[in-house]
DOKEKE-165299 format. One record per atom (N, C-alpha, C): residue number from 1; atom name; x, y negated, z negated. Coordinates in Angstrom, 2 decimals, decimal comma, m for minus. Example, Ala and Ser with C-alpha at 12.3 -4.5 7.8 and 13.67 -1.06 7.14 Angstrom:
REM residues 2
> 1	N	13,19	5,69	m7,80 $
> 1	CA	12,30	4,50	m7,80 $
> 1	C	13,20	3,30	m7,80 $
> 2	N	12,85	2,25	m7,08 $
> 2	CA	13,67	1,06	m7,14 $
> 2	C	12,90	m0,03	m7,87 $
//
This chain:
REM residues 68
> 1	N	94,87	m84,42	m97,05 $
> 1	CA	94,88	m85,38	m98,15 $
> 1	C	96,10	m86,28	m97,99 $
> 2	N	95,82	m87,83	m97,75 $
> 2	CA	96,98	m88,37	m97,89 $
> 2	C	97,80	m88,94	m99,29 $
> 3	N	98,74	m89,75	m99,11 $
> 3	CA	99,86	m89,96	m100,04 $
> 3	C	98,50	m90,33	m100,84 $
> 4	N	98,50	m91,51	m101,08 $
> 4	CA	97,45	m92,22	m102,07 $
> 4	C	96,53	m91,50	m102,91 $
> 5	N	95,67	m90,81	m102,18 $
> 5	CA	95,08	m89,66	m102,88 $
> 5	C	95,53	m88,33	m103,65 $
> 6	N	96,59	m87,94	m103,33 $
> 6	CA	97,84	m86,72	m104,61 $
> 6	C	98,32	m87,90	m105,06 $
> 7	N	99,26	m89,22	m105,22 $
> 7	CA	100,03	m89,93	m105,84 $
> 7	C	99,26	m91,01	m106,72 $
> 8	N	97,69	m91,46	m105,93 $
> 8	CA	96,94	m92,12	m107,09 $
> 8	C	97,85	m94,05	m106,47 $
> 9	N	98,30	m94,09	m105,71 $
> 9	CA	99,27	m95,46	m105,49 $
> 9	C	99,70	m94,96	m104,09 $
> 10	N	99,77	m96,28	m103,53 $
> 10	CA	100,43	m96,25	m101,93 $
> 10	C	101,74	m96,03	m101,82 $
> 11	N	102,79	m95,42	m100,76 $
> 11	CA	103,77	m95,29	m100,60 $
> 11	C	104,86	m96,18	m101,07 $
> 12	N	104,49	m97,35	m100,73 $
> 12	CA	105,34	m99,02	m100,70 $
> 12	C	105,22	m98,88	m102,92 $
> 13	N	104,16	m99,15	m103,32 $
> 13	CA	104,27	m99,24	m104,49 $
> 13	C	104,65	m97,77	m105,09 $
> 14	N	104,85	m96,99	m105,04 $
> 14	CA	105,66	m95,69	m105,45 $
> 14	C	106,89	m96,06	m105,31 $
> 15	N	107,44	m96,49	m103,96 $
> 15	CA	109,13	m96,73	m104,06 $
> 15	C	109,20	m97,61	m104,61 $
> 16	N	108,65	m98,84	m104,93 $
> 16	CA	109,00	m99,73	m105,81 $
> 16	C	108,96	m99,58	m106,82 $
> 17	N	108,18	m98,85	m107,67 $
> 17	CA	108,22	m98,45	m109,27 $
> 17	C	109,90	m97,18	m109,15 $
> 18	N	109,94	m96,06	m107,76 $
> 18	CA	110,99	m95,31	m108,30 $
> 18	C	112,64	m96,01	m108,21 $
> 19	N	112,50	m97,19	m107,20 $
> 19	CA	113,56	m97,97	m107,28 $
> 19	C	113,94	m98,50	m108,80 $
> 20	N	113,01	m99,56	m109,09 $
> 20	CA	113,04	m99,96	m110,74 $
> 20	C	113,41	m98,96	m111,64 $
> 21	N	113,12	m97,86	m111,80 $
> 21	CA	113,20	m97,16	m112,71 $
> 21	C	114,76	m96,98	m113,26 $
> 22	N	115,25	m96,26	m111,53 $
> 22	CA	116,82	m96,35	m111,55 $
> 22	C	117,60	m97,01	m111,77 $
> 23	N	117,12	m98,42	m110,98 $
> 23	CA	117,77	m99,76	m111,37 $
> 23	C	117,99	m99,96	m112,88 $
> 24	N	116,87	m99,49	m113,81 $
> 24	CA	116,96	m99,54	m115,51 $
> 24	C	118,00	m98,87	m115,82 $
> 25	N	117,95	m97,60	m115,16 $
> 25	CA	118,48	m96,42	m115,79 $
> 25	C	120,44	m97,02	m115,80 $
> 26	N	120,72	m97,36	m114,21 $
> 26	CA	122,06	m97,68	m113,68 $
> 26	C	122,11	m98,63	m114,83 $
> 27	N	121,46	m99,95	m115,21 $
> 27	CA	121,82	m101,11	m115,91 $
> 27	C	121,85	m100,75	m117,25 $
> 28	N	121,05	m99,80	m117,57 $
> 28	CA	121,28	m99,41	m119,21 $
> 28	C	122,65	m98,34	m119,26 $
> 29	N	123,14	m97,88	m118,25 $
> 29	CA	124,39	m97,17	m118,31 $
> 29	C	125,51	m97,61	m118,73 $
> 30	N	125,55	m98,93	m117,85 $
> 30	CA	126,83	m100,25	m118,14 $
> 30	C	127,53	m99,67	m116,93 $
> 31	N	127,54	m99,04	m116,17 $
> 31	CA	128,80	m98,84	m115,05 $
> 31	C	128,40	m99,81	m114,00 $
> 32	N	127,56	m100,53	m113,48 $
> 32	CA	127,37	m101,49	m112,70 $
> 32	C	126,89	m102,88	m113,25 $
> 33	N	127,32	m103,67	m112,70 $
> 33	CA	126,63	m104,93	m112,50 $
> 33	C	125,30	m105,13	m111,63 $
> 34	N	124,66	m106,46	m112,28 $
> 34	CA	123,24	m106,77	m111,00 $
> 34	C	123,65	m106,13	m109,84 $
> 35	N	124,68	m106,76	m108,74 $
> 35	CA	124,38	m106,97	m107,53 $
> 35	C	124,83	m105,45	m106,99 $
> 36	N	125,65	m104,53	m107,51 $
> 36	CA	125,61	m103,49	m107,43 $
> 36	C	124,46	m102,41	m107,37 $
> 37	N	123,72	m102,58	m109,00 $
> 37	CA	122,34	m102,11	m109,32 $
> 37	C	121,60	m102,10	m107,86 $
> 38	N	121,21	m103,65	m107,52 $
> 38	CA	120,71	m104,12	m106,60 $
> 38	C	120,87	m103,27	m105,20 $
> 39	N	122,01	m102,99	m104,76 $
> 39	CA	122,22	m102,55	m103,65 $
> 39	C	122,25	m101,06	m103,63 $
> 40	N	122,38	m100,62	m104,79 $
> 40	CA	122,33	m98,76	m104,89 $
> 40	C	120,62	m98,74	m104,96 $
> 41	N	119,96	m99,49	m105,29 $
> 41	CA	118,37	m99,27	m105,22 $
> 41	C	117,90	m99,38	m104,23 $
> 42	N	119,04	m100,09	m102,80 $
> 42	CA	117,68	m100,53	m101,68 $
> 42	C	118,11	m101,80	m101,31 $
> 43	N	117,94	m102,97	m102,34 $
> 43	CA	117,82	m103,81	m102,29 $
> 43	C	118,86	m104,71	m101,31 $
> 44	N	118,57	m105,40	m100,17 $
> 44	CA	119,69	m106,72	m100,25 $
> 44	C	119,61	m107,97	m100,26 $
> 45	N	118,59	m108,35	m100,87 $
> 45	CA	118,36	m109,83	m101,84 $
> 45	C	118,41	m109,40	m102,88 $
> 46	N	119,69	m110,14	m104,02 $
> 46	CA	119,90	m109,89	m105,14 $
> 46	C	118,53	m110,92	m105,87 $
> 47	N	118,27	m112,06	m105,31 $
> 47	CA	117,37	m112,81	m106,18 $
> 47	C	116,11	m112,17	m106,25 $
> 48	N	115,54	m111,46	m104,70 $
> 48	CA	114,50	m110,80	m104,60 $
> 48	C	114,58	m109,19	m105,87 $
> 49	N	115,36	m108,76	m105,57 $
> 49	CA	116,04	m107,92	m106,85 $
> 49	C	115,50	m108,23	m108,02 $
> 50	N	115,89	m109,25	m109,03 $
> 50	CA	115,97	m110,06	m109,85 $
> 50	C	114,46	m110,47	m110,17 $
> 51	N	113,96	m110,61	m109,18 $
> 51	CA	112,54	m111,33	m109,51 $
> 51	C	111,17	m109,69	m109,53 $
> 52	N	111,67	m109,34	m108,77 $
> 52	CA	111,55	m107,76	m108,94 $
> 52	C	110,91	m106,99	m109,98 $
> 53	N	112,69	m106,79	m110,65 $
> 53	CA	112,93	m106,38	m112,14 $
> 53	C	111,91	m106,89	m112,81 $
> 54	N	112,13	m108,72	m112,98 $
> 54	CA	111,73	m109,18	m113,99 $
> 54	C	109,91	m108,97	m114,12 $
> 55	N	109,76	m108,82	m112,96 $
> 55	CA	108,14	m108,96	m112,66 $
> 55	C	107,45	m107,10	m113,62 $
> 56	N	108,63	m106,82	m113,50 $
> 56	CA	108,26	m104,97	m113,71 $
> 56	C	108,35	m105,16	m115,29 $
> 57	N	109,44	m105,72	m115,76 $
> 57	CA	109,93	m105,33	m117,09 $
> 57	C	109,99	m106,45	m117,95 $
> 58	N	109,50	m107,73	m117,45 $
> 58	CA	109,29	m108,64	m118,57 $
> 58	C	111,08	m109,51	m118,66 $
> 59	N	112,11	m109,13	m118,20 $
> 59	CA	113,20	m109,46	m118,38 $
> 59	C	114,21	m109,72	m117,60 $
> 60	N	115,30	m110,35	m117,41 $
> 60	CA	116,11	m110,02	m115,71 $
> 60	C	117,04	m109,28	m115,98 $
> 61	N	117,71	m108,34	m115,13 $
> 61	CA	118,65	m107,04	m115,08 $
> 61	C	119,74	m108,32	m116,04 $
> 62	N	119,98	m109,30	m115,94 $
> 62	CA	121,17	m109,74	m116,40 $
> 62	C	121,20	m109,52	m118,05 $
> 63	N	119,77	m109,67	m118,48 $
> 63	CA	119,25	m109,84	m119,77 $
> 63	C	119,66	m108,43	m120,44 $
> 64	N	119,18	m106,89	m119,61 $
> 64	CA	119,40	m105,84	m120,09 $
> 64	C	121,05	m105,46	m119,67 $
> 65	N	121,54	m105,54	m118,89 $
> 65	CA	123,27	m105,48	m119,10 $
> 65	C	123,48	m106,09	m120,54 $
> 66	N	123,59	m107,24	m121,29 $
> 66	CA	123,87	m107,65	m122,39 $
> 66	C	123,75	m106,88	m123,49 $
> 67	N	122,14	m106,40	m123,21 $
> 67	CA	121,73	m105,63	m124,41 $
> 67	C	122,45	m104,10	m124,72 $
> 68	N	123,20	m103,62	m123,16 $
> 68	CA	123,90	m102,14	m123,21 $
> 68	C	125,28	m102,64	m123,31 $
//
């Protein structure tokens, strides 16, 4: 049985939802900034980052730093 079939979603979109998640988690903490967030997830396009987030959560990481 492969990934897709136990996980229900392909490999590529699994790490991208478990990246995001963290990325929330780090940005709702307050100990990092974006480009930090960004780079402890994976990421090294902060804009690709950014567009990312926003595509997942309706908002940009800059938006939820404010709010924590």
């Amino acid at each position: 049985m492969g990934f897709k079939e136990l996980f229900g979603t392909s490999t590529f979109a699994y790490l991208r939802e478990q990246r995001m998640e963290r990325a929330m988690l780090l940005l709702r903490s307050g100990t990092s900034n974006v480009t930090e967030t960004a780079v402890a997830v994976g990421y090294n396009n902060i804009s690709h980052f950014s567009e990312s987030f926003k595509k997942k959560y309706g908002m940009k990481p800059s938006e939820i730093l404010r709010m924590y």
